[in-house]
Wavefront OBJ file of the C-alpha trace (Angstrom):
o trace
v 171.962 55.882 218.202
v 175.345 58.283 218.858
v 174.909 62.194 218.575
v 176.234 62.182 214.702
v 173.457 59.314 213.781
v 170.815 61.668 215.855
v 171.712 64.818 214.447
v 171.507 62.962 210.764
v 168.391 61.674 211.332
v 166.633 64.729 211.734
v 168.115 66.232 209.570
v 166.794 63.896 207.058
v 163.530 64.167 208.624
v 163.776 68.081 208.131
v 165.189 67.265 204.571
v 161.439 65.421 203.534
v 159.284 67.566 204.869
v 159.696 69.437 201.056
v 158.276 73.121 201.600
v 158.762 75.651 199.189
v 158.476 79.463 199.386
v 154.722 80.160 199.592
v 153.411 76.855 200.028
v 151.586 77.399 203.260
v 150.154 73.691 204.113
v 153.560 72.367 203.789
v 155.562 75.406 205.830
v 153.287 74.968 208.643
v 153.605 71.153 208.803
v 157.055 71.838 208.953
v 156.845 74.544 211.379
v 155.021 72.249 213.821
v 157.773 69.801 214.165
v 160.467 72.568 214.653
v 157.766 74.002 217.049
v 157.177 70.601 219.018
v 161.275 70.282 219.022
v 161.818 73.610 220.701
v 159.118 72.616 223.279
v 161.316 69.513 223.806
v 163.961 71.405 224.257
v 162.043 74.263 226.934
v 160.955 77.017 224.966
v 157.854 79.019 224.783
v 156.818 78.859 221.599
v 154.567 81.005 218.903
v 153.229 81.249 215.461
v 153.303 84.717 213.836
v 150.265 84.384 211.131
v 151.113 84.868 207.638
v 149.305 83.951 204.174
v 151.830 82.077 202.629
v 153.154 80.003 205.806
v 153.483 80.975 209.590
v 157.022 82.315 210.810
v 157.971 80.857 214.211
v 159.388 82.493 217.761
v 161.131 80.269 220.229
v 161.864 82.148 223.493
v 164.358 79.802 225.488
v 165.118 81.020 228.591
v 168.579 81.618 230.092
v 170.279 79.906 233.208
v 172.139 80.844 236.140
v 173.690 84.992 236.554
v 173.038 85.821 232.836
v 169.196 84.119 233.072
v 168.228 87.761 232.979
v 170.470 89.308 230.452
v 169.399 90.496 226.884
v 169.054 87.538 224.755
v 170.809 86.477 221.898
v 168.687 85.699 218.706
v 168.962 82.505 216.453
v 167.628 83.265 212.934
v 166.627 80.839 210.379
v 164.025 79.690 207.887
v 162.317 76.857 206.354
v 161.428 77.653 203.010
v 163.394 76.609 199.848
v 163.879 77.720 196.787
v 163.314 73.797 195.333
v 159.212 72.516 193.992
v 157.841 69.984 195.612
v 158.690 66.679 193.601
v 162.762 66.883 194.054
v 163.106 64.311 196.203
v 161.587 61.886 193.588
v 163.575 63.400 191.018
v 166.927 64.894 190.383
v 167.415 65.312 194.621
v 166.645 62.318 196.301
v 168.256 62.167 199.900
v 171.266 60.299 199.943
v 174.601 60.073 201.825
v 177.341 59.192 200.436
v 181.148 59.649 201.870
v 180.424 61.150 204.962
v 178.244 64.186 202.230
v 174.236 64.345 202.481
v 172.694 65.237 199.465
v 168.640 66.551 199.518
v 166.581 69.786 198.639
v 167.488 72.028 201.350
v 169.938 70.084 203.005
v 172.816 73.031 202.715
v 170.268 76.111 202.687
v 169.186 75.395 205.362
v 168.109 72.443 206.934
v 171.367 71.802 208.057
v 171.294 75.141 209.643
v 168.200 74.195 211.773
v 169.965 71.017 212.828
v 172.822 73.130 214.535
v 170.792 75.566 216.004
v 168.704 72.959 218.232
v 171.897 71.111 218.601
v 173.675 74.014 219.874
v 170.970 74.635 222.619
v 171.177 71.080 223.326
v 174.106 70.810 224.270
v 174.008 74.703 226.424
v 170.918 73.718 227.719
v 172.062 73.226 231.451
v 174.855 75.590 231.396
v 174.900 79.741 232.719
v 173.984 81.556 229.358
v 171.612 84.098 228.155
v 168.420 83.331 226.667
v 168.140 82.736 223.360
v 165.191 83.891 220.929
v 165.052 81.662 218.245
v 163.134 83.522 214.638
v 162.311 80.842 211.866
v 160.575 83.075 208.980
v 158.606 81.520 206.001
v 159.711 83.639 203.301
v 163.293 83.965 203.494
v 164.098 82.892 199.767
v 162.287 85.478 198.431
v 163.487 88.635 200.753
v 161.531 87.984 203.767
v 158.695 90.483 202.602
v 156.223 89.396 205.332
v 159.129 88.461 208.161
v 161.317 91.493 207.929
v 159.630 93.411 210.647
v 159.053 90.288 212.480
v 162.905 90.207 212.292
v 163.603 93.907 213.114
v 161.524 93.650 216.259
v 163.106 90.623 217.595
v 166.357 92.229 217.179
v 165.902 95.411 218.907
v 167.072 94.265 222.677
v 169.400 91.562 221.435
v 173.205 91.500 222.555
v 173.993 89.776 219.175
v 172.471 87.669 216.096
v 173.855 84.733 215.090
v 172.404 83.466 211.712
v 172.564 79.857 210.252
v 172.906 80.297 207.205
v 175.157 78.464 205.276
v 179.191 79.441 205.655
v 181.760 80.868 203.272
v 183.146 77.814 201.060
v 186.298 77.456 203.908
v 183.878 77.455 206.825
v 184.279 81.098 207.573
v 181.615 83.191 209.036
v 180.007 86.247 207.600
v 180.606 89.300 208.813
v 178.524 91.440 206.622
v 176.079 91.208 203.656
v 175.772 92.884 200.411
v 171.805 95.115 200.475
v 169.469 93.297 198.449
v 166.517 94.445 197.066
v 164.171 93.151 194.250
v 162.292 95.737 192.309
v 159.813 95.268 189.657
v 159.440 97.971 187.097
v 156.173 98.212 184.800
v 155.421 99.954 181.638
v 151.461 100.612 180.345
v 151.398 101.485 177.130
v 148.286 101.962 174.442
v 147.298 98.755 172.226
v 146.762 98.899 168.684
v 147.186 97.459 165.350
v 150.448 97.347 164.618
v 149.739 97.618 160.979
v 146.581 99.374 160.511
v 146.760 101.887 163.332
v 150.229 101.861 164.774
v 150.653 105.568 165.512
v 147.636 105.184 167.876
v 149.633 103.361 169.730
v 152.324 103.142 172.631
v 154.719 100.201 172.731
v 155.205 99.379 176.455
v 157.750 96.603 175.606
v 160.027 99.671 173.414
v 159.222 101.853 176.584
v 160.992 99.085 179.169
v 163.240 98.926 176.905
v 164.498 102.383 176.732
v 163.909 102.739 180.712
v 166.474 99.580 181.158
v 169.277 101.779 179.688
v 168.201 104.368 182.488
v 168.334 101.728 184.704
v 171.925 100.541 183.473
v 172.708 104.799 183.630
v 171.801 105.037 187.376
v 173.523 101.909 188.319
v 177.040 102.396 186.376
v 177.094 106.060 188.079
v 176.395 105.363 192.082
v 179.678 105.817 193.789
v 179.862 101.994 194.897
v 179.864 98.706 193.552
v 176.436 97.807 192.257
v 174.960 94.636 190.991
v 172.413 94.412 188.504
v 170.096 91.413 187.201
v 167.340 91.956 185.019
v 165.982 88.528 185.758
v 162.677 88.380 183.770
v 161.240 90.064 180.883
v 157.877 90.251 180.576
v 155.603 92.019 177.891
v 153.241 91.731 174.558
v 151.687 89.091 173.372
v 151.491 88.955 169.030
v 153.954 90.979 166.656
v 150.851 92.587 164.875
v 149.450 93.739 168.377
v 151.295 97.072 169.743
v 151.600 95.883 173.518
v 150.119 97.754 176.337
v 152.087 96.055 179.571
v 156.093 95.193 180.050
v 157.420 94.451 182.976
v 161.023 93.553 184.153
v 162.134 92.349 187.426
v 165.347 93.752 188.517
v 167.464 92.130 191.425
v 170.193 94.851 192.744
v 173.425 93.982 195.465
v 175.028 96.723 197.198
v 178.022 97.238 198.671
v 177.530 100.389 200.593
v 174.168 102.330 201.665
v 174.852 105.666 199.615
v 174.622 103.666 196.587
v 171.703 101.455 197.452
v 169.792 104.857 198.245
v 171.368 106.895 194.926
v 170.129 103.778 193.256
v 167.002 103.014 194.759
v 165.826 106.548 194.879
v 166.549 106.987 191.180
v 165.070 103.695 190.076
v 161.747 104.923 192.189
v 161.824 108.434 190.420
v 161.932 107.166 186.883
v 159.287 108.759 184.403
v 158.085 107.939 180.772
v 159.880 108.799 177.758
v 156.755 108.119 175.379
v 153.702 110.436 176.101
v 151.048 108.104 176.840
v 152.988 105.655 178.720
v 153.132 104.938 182.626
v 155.822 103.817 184.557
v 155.901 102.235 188.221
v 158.717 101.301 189.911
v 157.946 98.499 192.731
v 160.205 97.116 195.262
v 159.111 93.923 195.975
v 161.549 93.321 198.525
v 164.538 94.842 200.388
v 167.310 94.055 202.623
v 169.431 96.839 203.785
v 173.031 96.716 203.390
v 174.910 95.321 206.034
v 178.520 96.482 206.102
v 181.062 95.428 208.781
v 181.511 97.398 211.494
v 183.121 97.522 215.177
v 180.302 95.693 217.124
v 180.539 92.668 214.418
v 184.207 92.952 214.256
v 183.981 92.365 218.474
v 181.671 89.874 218.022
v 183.595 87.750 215.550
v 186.760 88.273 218.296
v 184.311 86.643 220.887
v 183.885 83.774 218.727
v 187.362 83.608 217.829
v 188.162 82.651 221.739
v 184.989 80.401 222.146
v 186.090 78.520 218.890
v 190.059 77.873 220.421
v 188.333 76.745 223.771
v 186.792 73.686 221.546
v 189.611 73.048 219.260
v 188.622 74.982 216.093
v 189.952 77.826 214.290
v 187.643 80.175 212.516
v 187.408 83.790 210.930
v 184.979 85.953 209.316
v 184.365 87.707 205.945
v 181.934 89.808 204.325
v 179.046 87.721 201.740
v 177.525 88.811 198.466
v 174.328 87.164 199.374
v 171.859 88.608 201.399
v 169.682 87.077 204.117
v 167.573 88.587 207.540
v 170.852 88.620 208.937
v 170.665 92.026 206.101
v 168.649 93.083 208.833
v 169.827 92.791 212.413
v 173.488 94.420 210.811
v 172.042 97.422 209.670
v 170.223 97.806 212.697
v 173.834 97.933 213.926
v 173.264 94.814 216.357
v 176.339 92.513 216.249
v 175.470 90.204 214.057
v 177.679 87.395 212.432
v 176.290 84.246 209.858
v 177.265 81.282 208.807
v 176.554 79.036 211.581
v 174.741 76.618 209.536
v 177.253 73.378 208.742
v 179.508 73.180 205.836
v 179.327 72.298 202.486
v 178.137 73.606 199.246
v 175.602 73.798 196.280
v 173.315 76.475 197.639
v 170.341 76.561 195.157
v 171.547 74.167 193.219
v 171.030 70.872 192.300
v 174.223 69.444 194.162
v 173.375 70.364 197.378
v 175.205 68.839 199.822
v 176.070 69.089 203.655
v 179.300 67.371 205.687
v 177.630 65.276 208.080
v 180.673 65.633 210.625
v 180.349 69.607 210.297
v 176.856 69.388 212.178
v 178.091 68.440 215.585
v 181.285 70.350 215.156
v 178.939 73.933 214.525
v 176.703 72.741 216.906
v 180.056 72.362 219.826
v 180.802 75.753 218.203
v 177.897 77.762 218.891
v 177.204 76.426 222.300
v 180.782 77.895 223.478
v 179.743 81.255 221.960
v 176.545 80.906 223.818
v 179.077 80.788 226.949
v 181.397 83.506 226.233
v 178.470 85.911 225.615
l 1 2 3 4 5 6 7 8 9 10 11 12 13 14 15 16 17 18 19 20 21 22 23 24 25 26 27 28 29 30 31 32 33 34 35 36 37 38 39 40 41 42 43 44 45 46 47 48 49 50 51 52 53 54 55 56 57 58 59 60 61 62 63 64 65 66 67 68 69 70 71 72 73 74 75 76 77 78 79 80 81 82 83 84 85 86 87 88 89 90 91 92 93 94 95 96 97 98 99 100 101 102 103 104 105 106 107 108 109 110 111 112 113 114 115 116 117 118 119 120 121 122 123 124 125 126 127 128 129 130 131 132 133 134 135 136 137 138 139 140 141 142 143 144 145 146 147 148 149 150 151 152 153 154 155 156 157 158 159 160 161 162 163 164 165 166 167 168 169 170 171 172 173 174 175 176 177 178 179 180 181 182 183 184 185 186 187 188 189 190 191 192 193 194 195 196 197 198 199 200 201 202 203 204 205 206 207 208 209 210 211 212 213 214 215 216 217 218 219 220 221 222 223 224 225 226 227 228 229 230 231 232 233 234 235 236 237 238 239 240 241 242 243 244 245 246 247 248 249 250 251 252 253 254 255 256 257 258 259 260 261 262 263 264 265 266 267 268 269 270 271 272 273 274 275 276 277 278 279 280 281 282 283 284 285 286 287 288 289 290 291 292 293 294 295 296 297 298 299 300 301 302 303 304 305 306 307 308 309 310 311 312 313 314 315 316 317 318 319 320 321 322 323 324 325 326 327 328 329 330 331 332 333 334 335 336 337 338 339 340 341 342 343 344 345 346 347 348 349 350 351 352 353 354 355 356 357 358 359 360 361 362 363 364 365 366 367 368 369 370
C-alpha cells in the first residue's frame, strides 16, 4: 500500500466510525482510535471528560534545538453535523474520480487525516512540539471545549486549525464571532375565547421582541448576521400560549458590534406586563479579526509552502470554528489545513484524495520553519 492508498484508507476508516454531535458512545469509540493513532505516532495522550463525548489532548514532543520551545497546537474535532444512518442512505462512502464522498469526509475527517500525516512525516525532524486538541462538540459552538481550547492556547507560538479551506485552497486568516442565543418568552395561558384578556400571548410577545432584535442588529456599527433559525411556541389556536422561544444564530465582523449586539440582545425586557423574557447564549465564539501576528504567520507559511512546490494565501471566513478562539486570544492562528474540496454540511460532501498528502507535505514544512 503507497502513502495516497494509506492516507485513504483511514480516512475511510475515520469516515464509518458515524458520530454525531452529542452522541457520546460513538465520539468516544472514535476518540479511541485517534487516541491509539497518536500513541503510534509518540504522543502522550488524554481524555478530557465530558457528558456528551470526551475531547482529546495529544502532547507530541519536539526534536532536536526547538525540543524545548513553546509548542504549536493542532485543533480539530470529530463530531458531525450528519445522524447516524447516512452511510446507508443518501452518503454512502464512495470514490469516484480521484473525489471521496462520505458524512464527514470534508468537515473534517479529512482534516484529521492531514494532521497525523503531517506529524508523520516531521516526526524525525528538529521542530517544536506539537499539542494536538480534538473537541467533541465543535458543530454546535464548542460549549463544553472552549475553555479546554483557551487553555491549550495560552503558551502556544501559533494554531494551526484543520478545518476545511476556502473553495481555492486558501487558508483562513480570520473568522467571523459566532454566537447562538436562545431567547424565551413566558406568557399567561388562557382561553382564547372565553377568557382572553386574562391572558398573555408569549408567541405575540417573541414576536414583537424579534423586531427589537432586527432594531439592535440593523444599528451596530458593523456588519451583522442574523438567523432566526427556529420558532418555537403554543400549542392550539383556542389556547393563549404561555412559552415562545426563538433561536437566534448571529456572525460578526468586528468585536464592537458583537458586544453592542450581544449586550443589547441580553438587556431586552417585556413589552406585555405579565410576560418574562430571557435571553440565553447558548454558545459563543469571539470574533477573530486579522491582525499582525496572523498576517506573520501566514508569511511563514508562504515560504514553507514555495520550499515544497505549492503556492498558497490566506483570507478571512464567515464561518466560525475554535480557531474563533485561539485568534481572539491574539495567538497566531491560521485554518484551513484540512484537504480540499467542498460540500461542508451538505449532502455532497466530498474531499480530493490527492489534496491529503499534498496538506499533509504542507504542514510538515510549516512545522520546520516555525
Amino acid at each position: 500500500m503507497n502513502g495516497s492508498d494509506a492516507l485513504l484508507d483511514r480516512l475511510e476508516r475515520y469516515v464509518r466510525h458515524e458520530t454525531p454531535t452529542g452522541d457520546a458512545a460513538r465520539l468516544d469509540a472514535l476518540g479511541e482510535v485517534l487516541l491509539a493513532r497518536h500513541r503510534e505516532l509518540g504522543a502522550a495522550v488524554r481524555r478530557v471528560a465530558a457528558a456528551g463525548g470526551d475531547h482529546l489532548v495529544m502532547e507530541h514532543p519536539g526534536r532536536g534545538a526547538k525540543a524545548g520551545a513553546a509548542p504549536v497546537l493542532f485543533l480539530g474535532h470529530h463530531d458531525t453535523v450528519w445522524p447516524v444512518g447516512q452511510l446507508d442512505g443518501p452518503m454512502p462512502w464512495r470514490v469516484e474520480d480521484g473525489v471521496a464522498h462520505g458524512p464527514g469526509v470534508y468537515d473534517m475527517r479529512g482534516g484529521l487525516v492531514v494532521m497525523e500525516a503531517a506529524l508523520e512525516l516531521a516526526r524525525a525532524a528538529d521542530r517544536r512540539p506539537v499539542r494536538v486538541v480534538v473537541v467533541a462538540d465543535e458543530e454546535v459552538g464548542s460549549p463544553t471545549a472552549s475553555a479546554l481550547v483557551a487553555d491549550a492556547a495560552r503558551d502556544a507560538v501559533a494554531a494551526l486549525g484543520f478545518e476545511s479551506p476556502h473553495p481555492d485552497g486558501a487558508l483562513k486568516s480570520g473568522r467571523r464571532g459566532s454566537t447562538r442565543l436562545r431567547l424565551a418568552v413566558e406568557g399567561v395561558e388562557a382561553h382564547a375565547a372565553l377568557d382572553a384578556d386574562a391572558g398573555v400571548s408569549a408567541v405575540d410577545e417573541l414576536v414583537d421582541q424579534l423586531l427589537l432584535v432586527r432594531s439592535i442588529v440593523r444599528h451596530a456599527p458593523g456588519d451583522v448576521l442574523c438567523n432566526v433559525g427556529t420558532l418555537t411556541g403554543g400549542g392550539r389556536t383556542n389556547v393563549v400560549p404561555a412559552a415562545a422561544h426563538a433561536d437566534l444564530g448571529l456572525r460578526f465582523t468586528d468585536a464592537e458590534s458583537e458586544r453592542i449586539v450581544l449586550d443589547g440582545l441580553t438587556s431586552l425586557r417585556p413589552i406585555r406586563a405579565g410576560a418574562t423574557v430571557t435571553a440565553e447564549v447558548m454558545s459563543r465564539r469571539p470574533t477573530w479579526a486579522p491582525d499582525e501576528a496572523t498576517a506573520a504567520l501566514l508569511d511563514t507559511v508562504r515560504q514553507a509552502a514555495r520550499g515544497v512546490g505549492q503556492r498558497i494565501d490566506g483570507a478571512p471566513a464567515a464561518g466560525g470554528a475554535d480557531t474563533n478562539t485561539t485568534g481572539s486570544l491574539g495567538v497566531p492562528t491560521l485554518d484551513g489545513f484540512g484537504p480540499r474540496g467542498a460540500g461542508a454540511h451538505a449532502v455532497h460532501e466530498q474531499v480530493v484524495v490527492a489534496s491529503l498528502a499534498e496538506r499533509a507535505e504542507l504542514v510538515a514544512a510549516v512545522l520546520a520553519e516555525l
